[in-house]
One Martini backbone bead per residue (centre of mass of N, CA, C, O) as a GRO file, in nm:
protein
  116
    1UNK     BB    1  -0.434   0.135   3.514
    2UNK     BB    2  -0.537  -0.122   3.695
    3UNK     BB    3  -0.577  -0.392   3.490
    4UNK     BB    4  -0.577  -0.296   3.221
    5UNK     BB    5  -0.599  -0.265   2.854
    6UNK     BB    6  -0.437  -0.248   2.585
    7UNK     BB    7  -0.528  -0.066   2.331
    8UNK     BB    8  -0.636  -0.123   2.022
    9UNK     BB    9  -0.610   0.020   1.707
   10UNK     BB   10  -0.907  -0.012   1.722
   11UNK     BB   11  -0.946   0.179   1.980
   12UNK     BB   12  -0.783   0.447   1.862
   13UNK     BB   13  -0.944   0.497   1.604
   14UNK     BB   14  -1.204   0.526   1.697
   15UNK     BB   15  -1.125   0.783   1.951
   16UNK     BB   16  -1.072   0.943   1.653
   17UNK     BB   17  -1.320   0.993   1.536
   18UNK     BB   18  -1.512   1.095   1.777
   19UNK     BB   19  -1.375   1.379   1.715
   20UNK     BB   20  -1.510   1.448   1.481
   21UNK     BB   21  -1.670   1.710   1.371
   22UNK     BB   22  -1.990   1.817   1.288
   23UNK     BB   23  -1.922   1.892   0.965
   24UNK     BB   24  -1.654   1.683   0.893
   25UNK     BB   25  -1.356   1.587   0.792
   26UNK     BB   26  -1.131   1.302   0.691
   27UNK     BB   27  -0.872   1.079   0.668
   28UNK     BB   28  -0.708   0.768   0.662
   29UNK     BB   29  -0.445   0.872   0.665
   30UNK     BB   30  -0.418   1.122   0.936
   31UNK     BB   31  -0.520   0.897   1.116
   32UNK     BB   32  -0.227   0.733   1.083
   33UNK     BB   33  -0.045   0.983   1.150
   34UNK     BB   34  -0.143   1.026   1.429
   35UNK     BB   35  -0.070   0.700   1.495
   36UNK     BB   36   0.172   0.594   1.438
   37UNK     BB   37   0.022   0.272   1.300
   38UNK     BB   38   0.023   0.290   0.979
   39UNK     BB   39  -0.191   0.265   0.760
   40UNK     BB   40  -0.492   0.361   0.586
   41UNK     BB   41  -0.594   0.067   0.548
   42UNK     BB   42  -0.617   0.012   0.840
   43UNK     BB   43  -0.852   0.231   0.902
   44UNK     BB   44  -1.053   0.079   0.718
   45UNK     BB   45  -1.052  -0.192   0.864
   46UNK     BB   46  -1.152  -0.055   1.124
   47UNK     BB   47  -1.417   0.047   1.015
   48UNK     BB   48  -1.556  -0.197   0.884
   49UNK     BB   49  -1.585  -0.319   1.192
   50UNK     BB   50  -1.811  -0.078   1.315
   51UNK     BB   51  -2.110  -0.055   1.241
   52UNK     BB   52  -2.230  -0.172   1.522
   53UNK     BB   53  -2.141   0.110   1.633
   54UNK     BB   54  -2.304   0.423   1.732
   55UNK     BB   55  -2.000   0.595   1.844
   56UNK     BB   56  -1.881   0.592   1.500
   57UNK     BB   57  -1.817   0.822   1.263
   58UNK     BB   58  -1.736   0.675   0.971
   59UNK     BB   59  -1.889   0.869   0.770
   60UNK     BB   60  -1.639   1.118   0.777
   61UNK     BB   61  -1.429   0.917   0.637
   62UNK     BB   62  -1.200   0.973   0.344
   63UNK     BB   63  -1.051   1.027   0.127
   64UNK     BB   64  -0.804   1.207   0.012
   65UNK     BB   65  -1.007   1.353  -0.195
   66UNK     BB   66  -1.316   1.312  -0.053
   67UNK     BB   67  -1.406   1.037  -0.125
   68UNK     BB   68  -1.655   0.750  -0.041
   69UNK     BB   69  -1.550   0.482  -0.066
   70UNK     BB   70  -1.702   0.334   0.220
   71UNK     BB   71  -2.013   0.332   0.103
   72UNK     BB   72  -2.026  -0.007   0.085
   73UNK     BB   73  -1.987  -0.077   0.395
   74UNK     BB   74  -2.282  -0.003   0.441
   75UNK     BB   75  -2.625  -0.078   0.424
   76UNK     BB   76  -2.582   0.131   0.219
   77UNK     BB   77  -2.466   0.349  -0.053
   78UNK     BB   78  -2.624   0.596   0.033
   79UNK     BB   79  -2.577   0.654   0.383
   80UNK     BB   80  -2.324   0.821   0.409
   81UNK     BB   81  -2.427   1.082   0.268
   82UNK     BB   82  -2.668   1.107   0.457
   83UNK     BB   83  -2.510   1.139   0.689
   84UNK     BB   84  -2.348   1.408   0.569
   85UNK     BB   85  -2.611   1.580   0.491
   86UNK     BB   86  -2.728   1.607   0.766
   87UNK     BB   87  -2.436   1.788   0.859
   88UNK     BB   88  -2.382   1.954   0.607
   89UNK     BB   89  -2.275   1.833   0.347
   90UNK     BB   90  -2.167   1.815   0.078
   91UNK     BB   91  -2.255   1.619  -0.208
   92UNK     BB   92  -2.101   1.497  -0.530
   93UNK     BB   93  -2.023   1.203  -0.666
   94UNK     BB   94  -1.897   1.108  -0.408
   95UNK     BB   95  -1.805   1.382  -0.307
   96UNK     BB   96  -1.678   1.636  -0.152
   97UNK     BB   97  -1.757   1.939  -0.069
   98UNK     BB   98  -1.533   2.130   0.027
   99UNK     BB   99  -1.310   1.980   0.146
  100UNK     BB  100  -1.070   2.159   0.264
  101UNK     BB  101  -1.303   2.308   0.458
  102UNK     BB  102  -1.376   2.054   0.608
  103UNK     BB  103  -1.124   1.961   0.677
  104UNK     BB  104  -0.990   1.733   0.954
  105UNK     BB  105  -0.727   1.716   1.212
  106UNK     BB  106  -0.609   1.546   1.450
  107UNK     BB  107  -0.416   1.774   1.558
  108UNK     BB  108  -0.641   1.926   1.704
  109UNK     BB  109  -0.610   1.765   1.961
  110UNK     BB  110  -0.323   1.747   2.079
  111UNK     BB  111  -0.074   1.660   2.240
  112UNK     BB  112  -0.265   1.575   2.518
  113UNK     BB  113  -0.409   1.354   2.403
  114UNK     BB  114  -0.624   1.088   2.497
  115UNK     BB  115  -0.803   0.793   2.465
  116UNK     BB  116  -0.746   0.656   2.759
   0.00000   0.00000   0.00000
């Protein structure tokens, strides 16, 4: 793409999250694992700073555990819950329940995905 500028890893986290299907979750590994450029701490970095963005679903992403960790992050504490379990997601205790038969890696992508 000529003119184009190289997308940043906060770019690139943002359209690994976009492909999370409705109804499933990820963790901050992962997608550092996937995009091969860094720690899950920075997956959390570049979350927190979308929020203001609606079409980045990050209330699917959580901790390795299950654990809703980044729920503070949003407009309030309850939001991240209520948007998974809009989404069919069941939590509890602010853990995904069944996290294991819901998580979702980005590697389900495959190898041919392009972010941009």
């Amino acid at each position: 793409m000529a003119g184009a500028s190289t997308p940043t890893y906060y770019d690139l986290v943002y359209a690994v999250v976009r492909q999370i299907p409705r109804g499933r979750v990820t963790n901050y590994g992962a997608i550092a694992d996937f995009l091969a450029l860094g720690a899950s701490r920075m997956v959390g970095w570049a979350l927190n700073n979308c929020h203001h963005m609606d079409n980045v679903p990050a209330h699917r992403v959580v901790n390795r555990k299950g654990e809703l960790s980044g729920r503070h992050h949003f407009a309030y504490p309850t939001l991240m819950q209520e948007l998974l379990e809009s989404e069919g997601v069941e939590v509890e205790n602010d853990c995904v329940k069944d996290f294991k038969q819901l998580f979702w890696h980005p590697k389900e992508l495959g190898d041919d995905w392009e972010a941009f």
